[in-house]
Steps between C-alpha positions, in 0.01 A plus 500: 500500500631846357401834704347795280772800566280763692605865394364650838795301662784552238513176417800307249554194530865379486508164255843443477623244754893600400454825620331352877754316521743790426315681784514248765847420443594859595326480884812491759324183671758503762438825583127444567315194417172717581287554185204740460381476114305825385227420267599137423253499153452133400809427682736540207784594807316289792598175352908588487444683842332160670844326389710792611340498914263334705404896622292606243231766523311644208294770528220591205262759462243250220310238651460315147910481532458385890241251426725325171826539773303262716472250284784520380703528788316371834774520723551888419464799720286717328383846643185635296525847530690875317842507592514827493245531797647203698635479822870362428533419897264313469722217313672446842842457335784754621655472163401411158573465132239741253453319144259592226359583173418814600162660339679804255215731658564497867876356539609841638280484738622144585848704526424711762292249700825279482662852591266506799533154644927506401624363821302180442591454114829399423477464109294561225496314159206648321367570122477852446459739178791536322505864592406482793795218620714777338413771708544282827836402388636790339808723642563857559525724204232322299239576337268247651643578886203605685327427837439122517861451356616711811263365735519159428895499482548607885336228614629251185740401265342461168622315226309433129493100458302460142284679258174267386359518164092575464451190318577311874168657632181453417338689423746692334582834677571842334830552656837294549556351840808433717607319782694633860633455754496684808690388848463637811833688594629538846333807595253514755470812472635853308618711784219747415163547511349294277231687472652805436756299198204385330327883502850604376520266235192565368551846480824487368359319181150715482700703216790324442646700203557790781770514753428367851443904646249520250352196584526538917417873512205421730748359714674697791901532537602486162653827509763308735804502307595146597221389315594709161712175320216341555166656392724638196457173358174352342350231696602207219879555596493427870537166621298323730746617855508874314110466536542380897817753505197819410231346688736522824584861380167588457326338815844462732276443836258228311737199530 
């Protein structure tokens, strides 16, 4: 039995086994043999994942996909439900592996809930857009740099694993896809507000073609002339400790 692909949930089907495989080889097992699938699909993934630990989770927002995973798969953990909305805690598992397909439409927001729940996650192998993975993974000084690359990369290091042609998906999407890698780096935490970084950040980029006192001039201090080498730049050429480096400038009692 073949699901329909339901639009309201983003759904493509990945169809070639090769690639699955590709995926699942990439999971650091030995670092954590703790598995949470997002939207598992037909279970394209599941079935490599089963081999891979005997700590799988899956967690999938269509109950035509939970009901096929069932029979499929009786001995699998299957939570019914919108990741997005779910209670990671609730897993009970202090650290865990993220692995998916991810749906084109919402896998930034899957981002920044990883972001959210980062002391618990301690890699990341997921399907992305092509652009998208870009943008995680790309460096200072390019044009793709933005927020999630910065955001993401305090927390990770990110490497690009494999692009995947349309034809593996059905149906067919409208853009090319790639596949990442994200692990969890030793940083508890930034030695700044992180609340504060990410306001920075995002401000930073809000018009990225101007320099960074263009960009902050709602902020206060920047006429503080340690800060001038700085905010002279545009927020594409500072690194990810420049960003920390300003945030600490800008906020220096908000540790």
């Amino acid at each position: 039995m073949a699901l329909k692909a339901k639009k309201i949930f983003g759904q493509h089907f990945l169809k070639n086994n090769d690639i699955c495989k590709r995926i699942t080889n990439n999971i650091d097992i030995k670092e954590c043999d703790n598995i949470l699938e997002i939207g598992p699909g037909e279970g394209a993934l599941t079935k490599y994942l089963i081999q891979k630990t005997n700590n799988l989770k899956v967690i999938e927002i269509d109950n035509d996909a939970s009901d096929l995973l069932k029979k499929k798969f009786s001995d699998l953990y299957i939570i019914s439900g919108d990741f997005l909305k779910y209670n990671l805690s609730q897993i009970r598992w202090k650290k865990y592996t993220i692995v998916g397909n991810f749906p084109y439409n919402i896998s930034t927001q899957i981002l920044f809930k990883i972001l959210d729940n980062k002391n618990s996650v301690s890699q990341v192998i997921g399907m992305f857009q092509k652009e998208v993975a870009e943008r995680i993974c790309s460096s200072p000084k390019s044009k793709k740099y933005g927020i999630p690359s910065v955001l993401i990369q305090a927390f990770f290091d990110c490497e690009i694993l494999f692009d995947v042609k349309r034809e593996d998906f059905m149906p067919v999407p409208n853009v090319d896809s790639t596949v990442i890698k994200l692990r969890r780096n030793q940083k508890i935490n930034i030695n700044c507000d992180y609340n504060k970084f990410v306001q920075v950040v995002k401000a930073g980029f809000s018009q990225r073609r101007k320099k960074l006192k263009n960009a902050l001039k709602n902020f206060t201090k920047l006429d503080d002339n340690k800060l001038k080498p700085i905010i002279s730049k545009r927020a594409e050429e500072l690194s990810v400790s420049q960003f920390i480096q300003l945030t600490n400038m800008l906020f220096p009692n908000k540790k």
